[in-house]
DRENZA-319107 format. One line per 8 residues: number of its first residue (from 1); their letters; for each residue x, y, z of N, C-alpha, C. Coordinates in nm, 3 decimals. Example, Ala and Ser with C-alpha at 12.3 -4.5 7.8 and 13.67 -1.06 7.14 Angstrom:
<recs>
1	AS	1.319 -0.569 0.780 1.230 -0.450 0.780 1.320 -0.330 0.780  1.285 -0.225 0.708 1.367 -0.106 0.714 1.290 0.003 0.787
</recs>
This chain:
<recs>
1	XXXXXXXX	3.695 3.687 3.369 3.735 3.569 3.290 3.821 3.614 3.173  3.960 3.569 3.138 4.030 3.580 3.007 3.935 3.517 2.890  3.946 3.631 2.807 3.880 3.599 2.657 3.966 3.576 2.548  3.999 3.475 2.506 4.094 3.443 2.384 4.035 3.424 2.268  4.085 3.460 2.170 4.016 3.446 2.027 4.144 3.344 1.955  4.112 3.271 1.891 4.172 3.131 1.823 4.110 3.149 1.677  4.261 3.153 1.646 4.226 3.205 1.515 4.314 3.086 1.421  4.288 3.040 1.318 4.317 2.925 1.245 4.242 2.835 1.147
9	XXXXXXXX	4.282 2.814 1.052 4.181 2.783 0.896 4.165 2.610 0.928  4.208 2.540 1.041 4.215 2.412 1.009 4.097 2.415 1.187  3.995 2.324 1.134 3.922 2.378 1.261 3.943 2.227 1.367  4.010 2.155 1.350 4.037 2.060 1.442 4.142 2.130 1.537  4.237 2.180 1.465 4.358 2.261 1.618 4.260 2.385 1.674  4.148 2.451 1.597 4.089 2.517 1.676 4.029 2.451 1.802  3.915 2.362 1.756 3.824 2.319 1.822 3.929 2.204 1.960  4.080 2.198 1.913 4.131 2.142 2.024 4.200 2.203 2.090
17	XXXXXXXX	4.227 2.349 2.053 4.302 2.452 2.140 4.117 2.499 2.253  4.069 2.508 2.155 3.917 2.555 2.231 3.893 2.468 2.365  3.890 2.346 2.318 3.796 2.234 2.436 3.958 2.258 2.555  4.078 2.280 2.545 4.192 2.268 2.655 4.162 2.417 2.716  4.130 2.539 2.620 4.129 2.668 2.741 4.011 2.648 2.782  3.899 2.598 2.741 3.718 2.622 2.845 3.774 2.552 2.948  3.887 2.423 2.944 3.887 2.359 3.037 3.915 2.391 3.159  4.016 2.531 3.175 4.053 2.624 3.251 3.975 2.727 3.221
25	XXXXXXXX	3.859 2.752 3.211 3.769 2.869 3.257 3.814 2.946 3.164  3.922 2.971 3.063 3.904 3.106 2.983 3.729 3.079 2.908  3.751 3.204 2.835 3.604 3.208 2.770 3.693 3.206 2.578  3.627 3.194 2.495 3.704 3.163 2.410 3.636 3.165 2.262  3.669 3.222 2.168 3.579 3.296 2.057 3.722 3.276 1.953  3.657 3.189 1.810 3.707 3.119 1.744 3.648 3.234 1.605  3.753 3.243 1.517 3.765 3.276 1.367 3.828 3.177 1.239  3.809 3.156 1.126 3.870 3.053 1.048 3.974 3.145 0.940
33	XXXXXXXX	3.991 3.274 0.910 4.051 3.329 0.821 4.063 3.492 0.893  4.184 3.544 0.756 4.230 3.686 0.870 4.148 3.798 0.844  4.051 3.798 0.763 3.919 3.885 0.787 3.849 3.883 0.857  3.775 3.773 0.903 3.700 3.731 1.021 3.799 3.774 1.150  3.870 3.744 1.165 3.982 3.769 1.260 4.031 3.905 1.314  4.004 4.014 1.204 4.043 4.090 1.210 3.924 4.222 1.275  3.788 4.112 1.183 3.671 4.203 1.201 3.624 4.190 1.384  3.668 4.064 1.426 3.608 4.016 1.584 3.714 4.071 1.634
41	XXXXXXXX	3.839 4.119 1.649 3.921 4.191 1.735 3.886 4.351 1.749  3.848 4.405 1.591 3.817 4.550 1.617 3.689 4.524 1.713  3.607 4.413 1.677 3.458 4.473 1.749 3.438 4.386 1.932  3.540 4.320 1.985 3.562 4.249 2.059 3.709 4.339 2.167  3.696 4.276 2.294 3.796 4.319 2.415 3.846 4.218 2.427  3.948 4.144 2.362 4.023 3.956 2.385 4.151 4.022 2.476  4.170 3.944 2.547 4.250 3.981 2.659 4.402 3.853 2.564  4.416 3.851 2.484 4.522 3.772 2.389 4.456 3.700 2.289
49	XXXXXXXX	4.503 3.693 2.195 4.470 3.590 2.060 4.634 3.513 2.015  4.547 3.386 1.958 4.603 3.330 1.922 4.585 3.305 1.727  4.719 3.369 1.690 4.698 3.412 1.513 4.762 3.266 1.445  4.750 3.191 1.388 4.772 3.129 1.295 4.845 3.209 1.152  4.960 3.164 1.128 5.069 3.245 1.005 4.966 3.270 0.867  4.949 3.105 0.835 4.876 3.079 0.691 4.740 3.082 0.704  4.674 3.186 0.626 4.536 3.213 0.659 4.497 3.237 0.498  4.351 3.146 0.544 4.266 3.228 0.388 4.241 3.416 0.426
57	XXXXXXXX	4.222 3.480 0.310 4.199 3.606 0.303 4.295 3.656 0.258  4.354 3.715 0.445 4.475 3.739 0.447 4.577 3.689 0.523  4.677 3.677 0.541 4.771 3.591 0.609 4.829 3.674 0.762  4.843 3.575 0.853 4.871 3.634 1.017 4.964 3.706 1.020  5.050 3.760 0.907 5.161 3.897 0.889 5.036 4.005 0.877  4.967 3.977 0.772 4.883 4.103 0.762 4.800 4.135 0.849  4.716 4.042 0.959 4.638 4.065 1.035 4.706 4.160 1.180  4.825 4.091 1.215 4.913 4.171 1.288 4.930 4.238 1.263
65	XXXXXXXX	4.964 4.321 1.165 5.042 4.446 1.126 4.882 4.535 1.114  4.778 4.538 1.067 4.666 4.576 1.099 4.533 4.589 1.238  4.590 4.512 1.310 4.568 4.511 1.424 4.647 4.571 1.534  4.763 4.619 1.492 4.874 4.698 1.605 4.854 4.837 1.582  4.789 4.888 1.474 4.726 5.020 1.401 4.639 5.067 1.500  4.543 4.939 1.571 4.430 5.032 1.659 4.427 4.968 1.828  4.513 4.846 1.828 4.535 4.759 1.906 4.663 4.689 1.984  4.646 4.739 2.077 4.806 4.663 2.171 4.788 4.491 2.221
73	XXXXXXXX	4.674 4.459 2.206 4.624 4.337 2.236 4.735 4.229 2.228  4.780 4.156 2.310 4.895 4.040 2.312 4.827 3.962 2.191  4.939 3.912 2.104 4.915 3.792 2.027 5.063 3.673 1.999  5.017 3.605 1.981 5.085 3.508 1.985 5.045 3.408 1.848  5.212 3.432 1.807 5.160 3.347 1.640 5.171 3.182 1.588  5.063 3.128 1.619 5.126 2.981 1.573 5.121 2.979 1.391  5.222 2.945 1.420 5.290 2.919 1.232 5.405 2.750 1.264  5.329 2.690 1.111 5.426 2.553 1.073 5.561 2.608 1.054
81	XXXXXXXX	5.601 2.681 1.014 5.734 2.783 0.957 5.820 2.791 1.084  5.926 2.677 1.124 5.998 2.693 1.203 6.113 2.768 1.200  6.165 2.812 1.090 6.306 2.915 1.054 6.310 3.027 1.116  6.406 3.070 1.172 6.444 3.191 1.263 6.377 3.345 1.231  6.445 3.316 1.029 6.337 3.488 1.012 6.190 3.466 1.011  6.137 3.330 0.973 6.009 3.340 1.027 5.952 3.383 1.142  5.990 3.359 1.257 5.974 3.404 1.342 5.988 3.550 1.355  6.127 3.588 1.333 6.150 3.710 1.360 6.051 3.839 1.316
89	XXXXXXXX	6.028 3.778 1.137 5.918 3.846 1.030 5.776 3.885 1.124  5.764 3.730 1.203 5.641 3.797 1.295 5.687 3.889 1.406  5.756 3.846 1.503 5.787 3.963 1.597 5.798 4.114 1.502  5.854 4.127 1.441 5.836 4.267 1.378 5.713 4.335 1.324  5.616 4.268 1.311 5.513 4.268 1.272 5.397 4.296 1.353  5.456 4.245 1.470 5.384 4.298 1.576 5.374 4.165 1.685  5.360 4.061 1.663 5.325 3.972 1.735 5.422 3.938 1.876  5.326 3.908 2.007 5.413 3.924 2.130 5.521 3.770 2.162
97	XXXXXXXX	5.507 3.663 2.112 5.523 3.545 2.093 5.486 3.444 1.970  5.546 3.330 1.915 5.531 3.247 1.878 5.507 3.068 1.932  5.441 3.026 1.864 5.434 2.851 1.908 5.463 2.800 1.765  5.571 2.701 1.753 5.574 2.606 1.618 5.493 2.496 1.631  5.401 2.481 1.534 5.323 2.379 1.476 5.472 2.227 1.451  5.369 2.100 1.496 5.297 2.113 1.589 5.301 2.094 1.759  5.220 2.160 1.844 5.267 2.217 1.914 5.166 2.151 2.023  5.194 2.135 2.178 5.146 2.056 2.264 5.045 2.166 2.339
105	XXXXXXXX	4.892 2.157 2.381 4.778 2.261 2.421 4.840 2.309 2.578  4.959 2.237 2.629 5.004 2.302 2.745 5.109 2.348 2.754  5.175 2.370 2.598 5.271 2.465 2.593 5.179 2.617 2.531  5.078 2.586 2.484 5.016 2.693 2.459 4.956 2.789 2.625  4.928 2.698 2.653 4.884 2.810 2.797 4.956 2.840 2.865  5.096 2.778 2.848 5.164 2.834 2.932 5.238 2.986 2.898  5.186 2.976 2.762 5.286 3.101 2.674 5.220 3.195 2.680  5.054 3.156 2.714 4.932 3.244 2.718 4.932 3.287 2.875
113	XXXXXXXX	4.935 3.258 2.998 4.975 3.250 3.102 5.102 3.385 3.126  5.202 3.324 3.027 5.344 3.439 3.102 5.324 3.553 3.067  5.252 3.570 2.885 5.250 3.674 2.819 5.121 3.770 2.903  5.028 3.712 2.940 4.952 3.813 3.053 5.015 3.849 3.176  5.098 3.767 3.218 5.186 3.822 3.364 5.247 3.952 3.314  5.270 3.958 3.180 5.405 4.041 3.181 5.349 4.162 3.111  5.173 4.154 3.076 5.138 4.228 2.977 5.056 4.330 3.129  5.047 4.232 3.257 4.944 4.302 3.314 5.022 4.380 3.419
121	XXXXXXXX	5.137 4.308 3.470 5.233 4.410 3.556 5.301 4.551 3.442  5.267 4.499 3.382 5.326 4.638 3.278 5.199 4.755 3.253  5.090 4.676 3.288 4.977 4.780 3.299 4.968 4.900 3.365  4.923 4.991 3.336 4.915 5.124 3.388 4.878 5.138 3.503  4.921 5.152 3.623 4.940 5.172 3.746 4.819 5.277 3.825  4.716 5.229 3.888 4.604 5.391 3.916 4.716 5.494 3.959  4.677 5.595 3.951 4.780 5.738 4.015 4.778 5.733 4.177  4.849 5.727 4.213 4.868 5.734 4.382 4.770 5.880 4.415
129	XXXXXXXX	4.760 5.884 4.546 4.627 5.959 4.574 4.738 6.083 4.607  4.699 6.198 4.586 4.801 6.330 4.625 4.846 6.376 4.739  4.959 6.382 4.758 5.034 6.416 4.914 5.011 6.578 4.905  4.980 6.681 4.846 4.971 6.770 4.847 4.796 6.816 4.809  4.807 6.926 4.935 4.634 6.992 4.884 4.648 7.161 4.847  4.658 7.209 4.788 4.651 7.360 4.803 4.488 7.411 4.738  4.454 7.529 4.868 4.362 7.622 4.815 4.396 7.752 4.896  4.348 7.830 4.758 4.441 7.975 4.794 4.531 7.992 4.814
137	XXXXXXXX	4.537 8.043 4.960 4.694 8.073 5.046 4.693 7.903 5.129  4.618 7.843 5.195 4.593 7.714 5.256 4.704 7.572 5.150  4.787 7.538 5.208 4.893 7.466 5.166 4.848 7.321 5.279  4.809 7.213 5.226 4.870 7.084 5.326 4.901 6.978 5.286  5.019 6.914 5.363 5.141 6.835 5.300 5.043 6.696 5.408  5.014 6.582 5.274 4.927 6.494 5.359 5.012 6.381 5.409  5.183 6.390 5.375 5.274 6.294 5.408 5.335 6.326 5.530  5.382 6.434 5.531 5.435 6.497 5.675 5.304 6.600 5.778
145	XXXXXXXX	5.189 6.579 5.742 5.070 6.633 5.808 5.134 6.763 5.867  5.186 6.847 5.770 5.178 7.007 5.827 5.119 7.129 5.699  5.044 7.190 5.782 4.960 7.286 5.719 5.008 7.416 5.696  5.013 7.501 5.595 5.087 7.668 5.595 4.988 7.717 5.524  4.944 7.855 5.592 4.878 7.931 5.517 5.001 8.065 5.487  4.978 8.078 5.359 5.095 8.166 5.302 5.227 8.119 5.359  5.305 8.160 5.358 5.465 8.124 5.425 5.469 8.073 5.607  5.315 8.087 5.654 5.339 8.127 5.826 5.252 7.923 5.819
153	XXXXXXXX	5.360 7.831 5.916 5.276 7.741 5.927 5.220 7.752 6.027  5.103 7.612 6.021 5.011 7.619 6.139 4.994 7.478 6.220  5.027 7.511 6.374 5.008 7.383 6.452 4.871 7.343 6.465  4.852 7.201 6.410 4.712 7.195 6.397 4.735 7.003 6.520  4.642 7.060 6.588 4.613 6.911 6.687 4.598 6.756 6.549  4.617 6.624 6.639 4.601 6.525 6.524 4.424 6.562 6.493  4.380 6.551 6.505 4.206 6.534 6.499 4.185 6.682 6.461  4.246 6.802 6.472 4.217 6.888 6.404 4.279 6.862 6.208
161	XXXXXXXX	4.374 6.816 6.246 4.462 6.798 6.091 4.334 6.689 6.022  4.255 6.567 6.083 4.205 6.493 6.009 4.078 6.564 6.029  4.010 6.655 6.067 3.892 6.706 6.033 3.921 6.788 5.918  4.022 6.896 5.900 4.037 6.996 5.774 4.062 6.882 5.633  4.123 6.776 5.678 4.181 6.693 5.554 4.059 6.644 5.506  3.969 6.559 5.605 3.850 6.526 5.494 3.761 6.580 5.452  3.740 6.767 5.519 3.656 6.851 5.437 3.682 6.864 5.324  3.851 6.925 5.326 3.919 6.998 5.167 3.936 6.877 5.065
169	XXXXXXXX	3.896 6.714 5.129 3.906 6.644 5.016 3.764 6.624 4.921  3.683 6.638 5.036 3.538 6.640 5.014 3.442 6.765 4.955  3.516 6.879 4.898 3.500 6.984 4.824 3.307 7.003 4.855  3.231 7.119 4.912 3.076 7.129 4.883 2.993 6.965 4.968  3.038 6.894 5.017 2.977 6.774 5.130 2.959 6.778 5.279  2.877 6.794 5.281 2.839 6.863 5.447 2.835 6.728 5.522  2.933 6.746 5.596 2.885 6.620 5.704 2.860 6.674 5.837  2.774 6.568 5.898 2.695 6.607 6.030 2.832 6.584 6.102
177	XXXXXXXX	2.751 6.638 6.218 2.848 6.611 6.378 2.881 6.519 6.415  2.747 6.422 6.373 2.782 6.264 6.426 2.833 6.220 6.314  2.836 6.252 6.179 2.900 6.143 6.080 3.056 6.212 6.149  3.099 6.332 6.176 3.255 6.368 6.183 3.326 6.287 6.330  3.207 6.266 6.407 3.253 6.220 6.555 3.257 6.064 6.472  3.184 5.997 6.441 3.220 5.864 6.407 3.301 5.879 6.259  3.360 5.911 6.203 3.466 5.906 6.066 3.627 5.940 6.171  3.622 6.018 6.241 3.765 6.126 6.283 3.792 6.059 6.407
185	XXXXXXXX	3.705 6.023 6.489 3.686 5.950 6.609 3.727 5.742 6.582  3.608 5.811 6.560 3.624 5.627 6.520 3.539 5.538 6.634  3.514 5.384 6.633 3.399 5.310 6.727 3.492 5.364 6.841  3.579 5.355 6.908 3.634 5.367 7.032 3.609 5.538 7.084  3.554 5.635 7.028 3.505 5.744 7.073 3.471 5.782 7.239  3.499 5.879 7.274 3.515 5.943 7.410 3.417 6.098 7.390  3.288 6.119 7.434 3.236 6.220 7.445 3.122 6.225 7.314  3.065 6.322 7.339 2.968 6.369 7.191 2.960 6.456 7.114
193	XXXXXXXX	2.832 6.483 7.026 2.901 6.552 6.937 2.929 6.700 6.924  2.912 6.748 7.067 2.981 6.889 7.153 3.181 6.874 7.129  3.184 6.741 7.111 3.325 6.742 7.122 3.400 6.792 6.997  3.310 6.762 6.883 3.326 6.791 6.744 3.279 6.958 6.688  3.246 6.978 6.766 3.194 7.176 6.776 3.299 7.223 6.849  3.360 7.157 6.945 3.498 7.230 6.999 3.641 7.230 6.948  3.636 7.086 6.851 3.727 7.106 6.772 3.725 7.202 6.650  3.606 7.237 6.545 3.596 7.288 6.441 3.650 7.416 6.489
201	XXXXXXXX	3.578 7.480 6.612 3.614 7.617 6.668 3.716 7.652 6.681  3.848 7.572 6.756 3.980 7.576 6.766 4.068 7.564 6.618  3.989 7.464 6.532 4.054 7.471 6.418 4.022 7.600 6.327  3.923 7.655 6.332 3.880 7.786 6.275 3.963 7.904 6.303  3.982 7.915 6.466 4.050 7.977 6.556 4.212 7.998 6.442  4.226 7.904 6.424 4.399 7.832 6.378 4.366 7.905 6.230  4.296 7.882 6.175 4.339 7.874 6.013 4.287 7.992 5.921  4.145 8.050 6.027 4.081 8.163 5.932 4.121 8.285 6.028
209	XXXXXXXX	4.093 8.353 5.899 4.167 8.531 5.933 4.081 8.611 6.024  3.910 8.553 5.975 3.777 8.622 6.070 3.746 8.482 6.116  3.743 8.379 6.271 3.685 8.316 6.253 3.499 8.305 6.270  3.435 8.449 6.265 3.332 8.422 6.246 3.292 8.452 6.113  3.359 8.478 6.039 3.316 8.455 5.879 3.423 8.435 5.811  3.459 8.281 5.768 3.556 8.191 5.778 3.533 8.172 5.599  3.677 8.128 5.591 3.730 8.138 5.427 3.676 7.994 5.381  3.767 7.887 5.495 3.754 7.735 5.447 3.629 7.646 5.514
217	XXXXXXXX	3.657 7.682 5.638 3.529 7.599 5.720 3.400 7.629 5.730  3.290 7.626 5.639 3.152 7.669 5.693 3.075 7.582 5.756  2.955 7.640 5.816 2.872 7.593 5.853 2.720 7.556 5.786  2.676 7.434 5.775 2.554 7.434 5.710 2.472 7.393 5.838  2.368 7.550 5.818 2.291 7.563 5.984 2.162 7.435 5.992  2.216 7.346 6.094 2.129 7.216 6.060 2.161 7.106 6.070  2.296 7.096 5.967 2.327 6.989 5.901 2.476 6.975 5.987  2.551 7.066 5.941 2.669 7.038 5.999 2.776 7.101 5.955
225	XXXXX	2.944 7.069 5.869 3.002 7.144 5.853 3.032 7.100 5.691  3.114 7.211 5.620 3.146 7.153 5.519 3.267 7.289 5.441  3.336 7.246 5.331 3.440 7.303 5.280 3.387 7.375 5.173  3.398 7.469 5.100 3.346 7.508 4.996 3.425 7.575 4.923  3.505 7.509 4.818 3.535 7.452 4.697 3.538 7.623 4.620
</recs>
């Protein structure tokens, strides 16, 4: 749910900016001056506020400019002060938008609306997952699925390439025979889990220098196989 804080000394445009966002499901947390205002943003996560210019305390220049110190939080300044450097005075100050008093509750959401489109595609992106694995001499490229140990590459079958890939991602996790025949396999599977002991062998065969006492692939006697990190 968006949390807006409504901030403003005259509590009728509060309490009527309030009753239009509950109406759309934001959640919504009200201040009357720029101390109060200032104290519920440090101790609060508002996904935008709405600052009012003329404030008891201190005034919505000062609250902005003190709030951009610890806070990127979108705000948006309603001020009576329609003149250009007014405005501008706030944009410099920090504020992401303005509304001139007085001002209609569905031009307010709509300003509240764009300024999150534009605040959330600009958001930090998770990191794409890594096309590259290296351990030791063991090199594998997870975009073009080819494997090199030291400079010499290695032809690895498809189902051999996705058994080494989800050990070395899975660092010290032993999976059984049957979890590797149903993960690598998949429901449409052909054979058991003899089939998954003939692949590890061939892939061992391929990649380690001794394959009976193997660098990347071990065995946990029991359990099954696993990578060790």
């Amino acid at each position: 749910m968006t949390k807006v804080l409504v901030v403003d000394d005259e509590a009728a445009i509060v309490k009527g900016i309030k009753f239009s966002l509950e109406h759309d499901d934001y959640e919504v947390d009200c201040a009357y001056d720029g101390g109060e205002a200032l104290e519920k943003i440090r101790a609060n996560d508002y996904d935008i506020v709405l600052l009012d210019l003329m404030l008891p305390v201190m005034d919505g220049y000062e609250v902005c400019q003190q709030v951009r110190e610890f806070s990127d939080v979108p705000i948006i300044m309603l001020t009576a002060k329609s003149s250009d450097i007014d405005k501008i005075t706030g944009l410099d100050y920090g504020a992401d938008d303005y509304v001139t008093k007085p001002f209609n509750n569905l031009e307010v959401k709509a300003r509240i609306k764009a300024i999150l489109r534009r605040s959330r595609s600009a958001a930090p992106q998770p990191a794409p997952a890594p096309e590259e694995i290296r351990v030791g001499a063991l090199f594998m490229n997870l975009e073009s699925r080819r494997i090199f140990i030291g400079e010499k590459e290695i032809r690895l079958t498809a189902k051999e390439f996705d058994i080494l890939e989800l050990l070395l991602k899975n660092p010290g996790k032993v999976f059984s025979r049957e979890e590797l025949l149903s993960v690598i396999w998949g429901e449409n599977r052909l054979g058991d889990v003899r089939t998954v002991d003939v692949h590890v062998r061939r892939l061992r065969e391929k990649i380690e220098t001794n394959p009976s006492d193997p660098q990347y692939v071990y065995t946990k006697w029991g359990r099954g196989y696993f990578f060790k990190g």
